[in-house]
C-alpha positions, 0 to 999 in steps of 0.5 A, spaced: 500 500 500 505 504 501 509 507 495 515 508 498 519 513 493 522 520 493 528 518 497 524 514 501 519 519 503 512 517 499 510 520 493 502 520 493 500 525 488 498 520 483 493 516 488 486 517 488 483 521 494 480 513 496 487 510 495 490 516 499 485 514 505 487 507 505 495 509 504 494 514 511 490 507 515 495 502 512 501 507 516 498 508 522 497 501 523 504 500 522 506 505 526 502 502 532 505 496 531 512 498 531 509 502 537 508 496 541 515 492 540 518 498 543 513 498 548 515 490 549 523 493 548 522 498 553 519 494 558 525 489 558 530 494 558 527 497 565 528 489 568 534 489 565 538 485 570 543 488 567 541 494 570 537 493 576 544 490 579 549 496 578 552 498 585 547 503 589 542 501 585 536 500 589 530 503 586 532 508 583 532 505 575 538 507 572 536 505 566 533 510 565 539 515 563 540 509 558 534 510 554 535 518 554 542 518 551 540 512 546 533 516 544 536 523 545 530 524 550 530 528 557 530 523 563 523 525 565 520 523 558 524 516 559 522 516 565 516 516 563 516 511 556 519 507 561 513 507 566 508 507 560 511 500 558 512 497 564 504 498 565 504 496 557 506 489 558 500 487 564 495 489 558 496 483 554 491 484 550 490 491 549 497 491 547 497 485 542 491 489 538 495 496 538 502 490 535 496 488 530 494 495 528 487 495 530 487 500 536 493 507 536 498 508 542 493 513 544 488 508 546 493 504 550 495 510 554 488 510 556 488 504 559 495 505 562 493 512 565 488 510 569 490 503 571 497 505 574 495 505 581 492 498 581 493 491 582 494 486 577 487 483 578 484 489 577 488 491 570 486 484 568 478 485 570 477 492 567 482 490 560 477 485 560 470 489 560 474 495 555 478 491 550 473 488 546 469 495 543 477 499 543 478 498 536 471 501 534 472 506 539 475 514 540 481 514 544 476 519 548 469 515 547 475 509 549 478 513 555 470 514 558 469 507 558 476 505 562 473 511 567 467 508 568 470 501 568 475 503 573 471 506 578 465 500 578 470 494 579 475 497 583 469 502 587 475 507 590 473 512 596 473 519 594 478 520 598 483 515 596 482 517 589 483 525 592 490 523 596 491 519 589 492 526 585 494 530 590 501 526 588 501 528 583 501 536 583 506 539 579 508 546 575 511 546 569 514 553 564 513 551 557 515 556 553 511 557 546 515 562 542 514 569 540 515 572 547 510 568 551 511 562 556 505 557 559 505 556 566 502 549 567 499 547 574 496 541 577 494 543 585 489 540 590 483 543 589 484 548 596 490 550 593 488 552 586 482 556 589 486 559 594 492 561 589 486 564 584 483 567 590 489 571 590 490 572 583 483 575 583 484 580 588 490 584 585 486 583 578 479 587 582 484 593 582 482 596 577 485 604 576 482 609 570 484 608 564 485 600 565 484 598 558 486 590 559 481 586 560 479 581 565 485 574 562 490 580 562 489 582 569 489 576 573 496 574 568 498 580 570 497 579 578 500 572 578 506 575 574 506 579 580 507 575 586 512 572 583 515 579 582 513 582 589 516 574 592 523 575 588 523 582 590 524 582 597 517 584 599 517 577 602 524 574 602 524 571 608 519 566 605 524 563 599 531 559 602 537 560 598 541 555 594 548 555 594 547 561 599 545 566 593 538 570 594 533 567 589 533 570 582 532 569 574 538 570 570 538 574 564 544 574 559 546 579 555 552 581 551 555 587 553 554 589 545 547 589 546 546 593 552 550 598 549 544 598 543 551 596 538 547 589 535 541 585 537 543 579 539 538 575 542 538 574 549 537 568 554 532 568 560 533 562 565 527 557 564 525 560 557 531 560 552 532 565 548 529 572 548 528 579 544 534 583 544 529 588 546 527 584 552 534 582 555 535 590 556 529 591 559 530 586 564 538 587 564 536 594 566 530 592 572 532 595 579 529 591 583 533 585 584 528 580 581 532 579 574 541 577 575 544 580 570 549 576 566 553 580 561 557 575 557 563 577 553 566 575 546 567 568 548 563 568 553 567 566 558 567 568 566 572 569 571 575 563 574 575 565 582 580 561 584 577 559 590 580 551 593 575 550 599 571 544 598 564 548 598 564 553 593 563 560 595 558 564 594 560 568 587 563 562 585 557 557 585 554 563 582 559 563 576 558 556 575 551 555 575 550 562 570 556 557 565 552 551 566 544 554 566 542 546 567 544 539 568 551 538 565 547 530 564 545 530 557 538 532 555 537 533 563 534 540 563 533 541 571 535 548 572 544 549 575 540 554 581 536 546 584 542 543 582 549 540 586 556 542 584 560 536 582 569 536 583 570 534 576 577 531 579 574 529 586 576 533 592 580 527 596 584 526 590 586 532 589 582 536 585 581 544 586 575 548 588 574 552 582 571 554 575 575 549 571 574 543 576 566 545 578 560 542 574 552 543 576 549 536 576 542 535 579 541 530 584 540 524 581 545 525 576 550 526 581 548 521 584 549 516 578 556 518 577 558 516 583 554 511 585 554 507 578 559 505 572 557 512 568 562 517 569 564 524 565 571 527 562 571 534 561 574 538 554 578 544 558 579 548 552 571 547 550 567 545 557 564 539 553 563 533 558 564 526 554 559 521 558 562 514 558 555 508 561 556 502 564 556 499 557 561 503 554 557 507 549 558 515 550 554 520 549 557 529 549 553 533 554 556 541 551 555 548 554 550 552 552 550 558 547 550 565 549 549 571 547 556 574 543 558 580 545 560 584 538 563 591 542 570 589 540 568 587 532 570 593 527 563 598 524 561 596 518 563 600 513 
């Protein structure tokens, strides 16, 4: 069915609009049937003995940092591709319809979903009463009938289901492009309503001549909470990290500052922002926003410092370098993150920029707990990552902006 030309890329001009139809069902059901052998791969990788077995290993899953470097994922999604396949495999039938190409990947993450939290007898009882309808279904009418299931077999107290979700609060920034970020907040419903109880409160003051409208003015007051909290209106409310006072870092070349070029600056969670942006947060005074003002090799100072701990300005000067997890594709953020000796302290090794490498606490555990390990390039900053198995992986420093003060006018 499928007409695999144009460098392997398929070429369907020439099929009749019915033929395409067919052509596009005949691809989703290959793709749900390699979906489900990687499914079936992940779930063995996961109890890899292999893996399971490495020294300090205990329940901390260090397959998961394989899976992420293999497929160039960030540990959390591996984490959770490896979770979906572990429940994967206690719904055999669901998953032998989704390899035959009868249902989507998306109908068996319904099931997963919602059966996570129960016993096997359970996932095989409400499997059973779903499964039979799934391939005519919808992936919602399916997801309807798998909450209907499980709530008539398994029959949770309300409260139980309410703990149950409470576990799995969280917040995430997602940034969307074109100078806007989404903030995404799952909360028990007494926090959500008390957070939006604020919100609307500094959204009600309304002065003359106010033309936002209502979605606008609570953004805005949420937006200023966060700036009355990081601004010392309530610091005493907010611990330090690495003893430094909580801020968002901004990076800014000194070229761009003084309005010579435009480069694109660099917010912390967010990546980059407009030239534009960068000056005016660079150039806030009140304390929320760290200035980072980078030079034509974005190189910063080496303190020099040799005491075990960092001090203060030096911590600062590696997590401004580093911004995340020096793991590859971790994205956790340098200022929640540990600093790691390179070269380990009792072995000799210094306490300052060259030797000093933020990594999250899971991944500082990894290297030392674990057969992974790192080499750092001390002209480039690379860190080459070795696996237990060998395979290596390159974790490179991030891009920042370029300063062009030093670069000849145009003529």
């Amino acid at each position: 069915m499928c007409d695999e030309r144009a460098g392997g890329v398929g070429d369907w001009r020439g099929l009749s609009h019915d033929a395409r139809l067919d052509a596009l069902v005949d691809l989703e059901s290959r793709i749900a049937s390699l979906q489900a052998q990687q499914l079936s791969l992940l779930a063995v990788i996961d109890g890899d003995p292999a893996t399971v077995s490495l020294p300090g290993s205990g329940d901390k899953r260090w397959a998961v940092e394989d899976v992420a470097c293999a497929l160039r994922l960030s540990p959390g999604v591996a984490r959770a591709r490896l979770a979906e396949a572990v429940e994967s495999v206690r719904l055999p039938r669901a998953l032998a319809l989704l390899a035959a190409g009868r249902i989507t990947a998306g109908h068996l993450r319904a099931l997963t979903d919602s059966t996570i939290a129960l016993d096997d007898l359970a996932v095989r009882a409400v499997e059973a009463r779903v499964i039979e309808r799934a391939a005519e279904q919808s992936v919602a009418t399916f997801r309807a009938g798998v909450r209907r299931a499980v709530l008539s077999i398994c029959a949770p107290t309300l409260e139980q289901r309410r703990q149950a979700n409470i576990g799995d609060r969280r917040v995430c920034l997602r940034p969307s492009g074109e100078g806007t970020s989404e903030l995404w907040a799952l909360l028990p419903d007494e926090g959500a309503a008390t957070l939006m109880a604020a919100v609307a409160a500094f959204a009600d003051r309304r002065e003359a001549g106010d033309d936002r409208t209502a979605d606008q003015r609570r953004a805005d007051a949420l937006v200023q909470l966060g700036l009355d909290a990081l601004s010392g209106h309530q610091s005493s409310t907010l611990p330090p990290r690495h003893r430094l006072r909580p801020a968002v870092s901004v990076h800014v070349a000194l070229s761009t500052l003084l309005r010579l070029d435009d480069e694109p600056g660099e917010l912390e969670g967010v990546g980059a922002i407009s030239a534009e942006l960068a000056r005016q947060l660079a150039a806030d005074p009140s304390g929320t926003w760290r200035r980072l003002v980078t030079d034509p090799l974005g190189r910063l100072i080496d303190c020099g410092r040799s005491t075990y701990r960092p001090p203060a300005e030096l911590a600062r000067h590696v997590i401004a370098r580093d911004r995340t997890c020096r793991f590859p594709h971790c994205s956790r953020t340098a200022a929640r993150a540990e600093l790691d000796h390179t070269r380990p302290w009792a072995d000799g090794g210094r306490t300052n920029e060259a030797n000093l490498v933020a990594l999250c606490p899971r991944h500082h555990h990894l290297r030392h707990e674990t057969g992974w390990d790192y080499r750092r390039s001390r002209e480039s900053g690379v860190l080459v990552w070795r696996s237990p198995s060998g395979r290596t992986v390159e974790s490179d420093l991030p891009a920042y902006p370029i300063d062009g003060t030093a670069d000849p006018p145009p003529s």
